[in-house]
N, C-alpha and C positions, 0 to 999 in steps of 0.2 A: 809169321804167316798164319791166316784163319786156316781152320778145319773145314771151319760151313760157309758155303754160299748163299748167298742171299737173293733171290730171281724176282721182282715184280716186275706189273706190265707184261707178262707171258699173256699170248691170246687164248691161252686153255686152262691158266690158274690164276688165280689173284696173287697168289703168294708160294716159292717154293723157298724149301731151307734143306739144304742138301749137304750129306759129309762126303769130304773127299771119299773118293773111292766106294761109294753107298753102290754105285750103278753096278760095277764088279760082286756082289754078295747075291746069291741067289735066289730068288724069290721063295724057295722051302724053307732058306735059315732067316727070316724074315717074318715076326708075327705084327699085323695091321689093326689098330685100333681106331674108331671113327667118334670124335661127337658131332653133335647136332640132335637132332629128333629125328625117327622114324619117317616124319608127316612133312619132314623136311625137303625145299627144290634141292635138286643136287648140286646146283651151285650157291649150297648155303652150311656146309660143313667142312673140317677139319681132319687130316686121319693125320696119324702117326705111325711107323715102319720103325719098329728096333729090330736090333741086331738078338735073337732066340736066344743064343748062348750070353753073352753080355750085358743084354738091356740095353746098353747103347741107342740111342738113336740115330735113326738113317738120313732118313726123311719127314720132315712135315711139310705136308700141301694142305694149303686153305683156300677151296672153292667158295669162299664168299662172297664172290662178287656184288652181290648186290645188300649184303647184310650188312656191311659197314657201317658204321656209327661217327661222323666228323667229329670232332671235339677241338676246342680250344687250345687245348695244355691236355698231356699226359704225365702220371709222374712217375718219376722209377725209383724201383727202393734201393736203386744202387747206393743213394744217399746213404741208410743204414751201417752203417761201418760195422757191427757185431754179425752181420750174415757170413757165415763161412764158405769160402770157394769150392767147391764141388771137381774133382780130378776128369770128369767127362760127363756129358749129356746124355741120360740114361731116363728112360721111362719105363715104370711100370706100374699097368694101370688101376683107378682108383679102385680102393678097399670095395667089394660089394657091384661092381662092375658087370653088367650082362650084355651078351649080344658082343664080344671081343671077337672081331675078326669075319663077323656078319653083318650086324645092323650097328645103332649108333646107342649110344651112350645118356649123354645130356645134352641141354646147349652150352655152348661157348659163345664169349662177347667179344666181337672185333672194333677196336678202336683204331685209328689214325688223326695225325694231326701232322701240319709240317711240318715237323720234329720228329716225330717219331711213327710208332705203330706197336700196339699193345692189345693179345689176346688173353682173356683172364679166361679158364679152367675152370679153376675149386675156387672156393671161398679159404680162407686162412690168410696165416702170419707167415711172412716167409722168415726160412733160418736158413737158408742154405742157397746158391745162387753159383750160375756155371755163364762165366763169359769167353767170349769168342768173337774179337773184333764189334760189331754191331750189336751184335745178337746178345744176350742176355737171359738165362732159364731161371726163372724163381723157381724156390721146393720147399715144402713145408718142412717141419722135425721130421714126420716119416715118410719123408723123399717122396712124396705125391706132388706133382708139377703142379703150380698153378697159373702162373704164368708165361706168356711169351714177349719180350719186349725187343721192340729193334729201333735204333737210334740213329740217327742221320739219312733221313730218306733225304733221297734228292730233288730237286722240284721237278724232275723230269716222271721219279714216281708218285709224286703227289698229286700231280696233273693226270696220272692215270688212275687212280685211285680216288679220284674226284668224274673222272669223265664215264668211269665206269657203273657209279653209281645213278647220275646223273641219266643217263643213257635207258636202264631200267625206269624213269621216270616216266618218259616220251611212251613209253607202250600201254 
């Protein structure tokens, strides 16, 4: 059985990734981390919610509604067989990091394809990698996340994931 849920097609998120029992933890033991830019719409960022004491992660929601990028093929590094598995989904945020739990950080890149969906972070090699049914966490050597990958969208969210970009066109 997964840990994390995986939510597209939501009419207030493009994407949620939720752990069991995240809604039960209280928002004091909860620190929120955002990228994107400053100068960013609000529906063109990323946060992230871990667990204070743990690192854990709770939640990632990604309002990017309209930031998506189509692509052809995405690849995942799952291929690498020398990434070592990771005992849980833990964030904590990159080296040199301002604006935690106020404003935003950097940007991040959302891709989708009918296959998949893939948020890249940082730049790096991944060594270390945390799955969970779909979901997939790349991590550098020093545990800095840099990607997100999720694998068998259905075409039910592909079609939302395409009509919602689409839709931002029209205005």
């Amino acid at each position: 059985m997964s840990d994390y849920s995986i939510k597209i097609a939501d009419s207030s998120r493009y994407l949620s990734i939720e752990r069991e029992g995240a809604a039960n933890v209280p928002r004091y033991a909860a620190e929120f981390f955002f990228y994107g830019c400053e100068y960013a719409e609000e529906d063109s960022s990323l946060g992230i919610a871990s667990d204070i004491r743990t690192c854990e992660i709770l939640c990632i929601g990604c309002a990017g509604v309209f930031s998506g990028i189509e692509a052809a093929y995405l690849e995942d590094y799952d291929q690498y067989e020398e990434l070592e598995e990771k005992p849980k989904a833990s964030f904590i945020p990159p080296r040199g990091a301002e604006g935690i739990g106020l404003g935003y950080y950097r940007d991040f890149t959302f891709y989708y394809s009918k296959e998949s969906i893939k948020m890249l972070l940082e730049e790096g090699e991944p060594y270390y990698r945390y799955s969970d049914g779909r979901l997939t966490i790349y991590y550098d050597d020093d545990y800095t996340l840099l990607t997100i990958f999720i694998g068998g969208v259905t075409e039910e969210e592909y079609r939302s994931l395409r009509a919602r970009k689409q839709r931002r066109k029209r205005f």
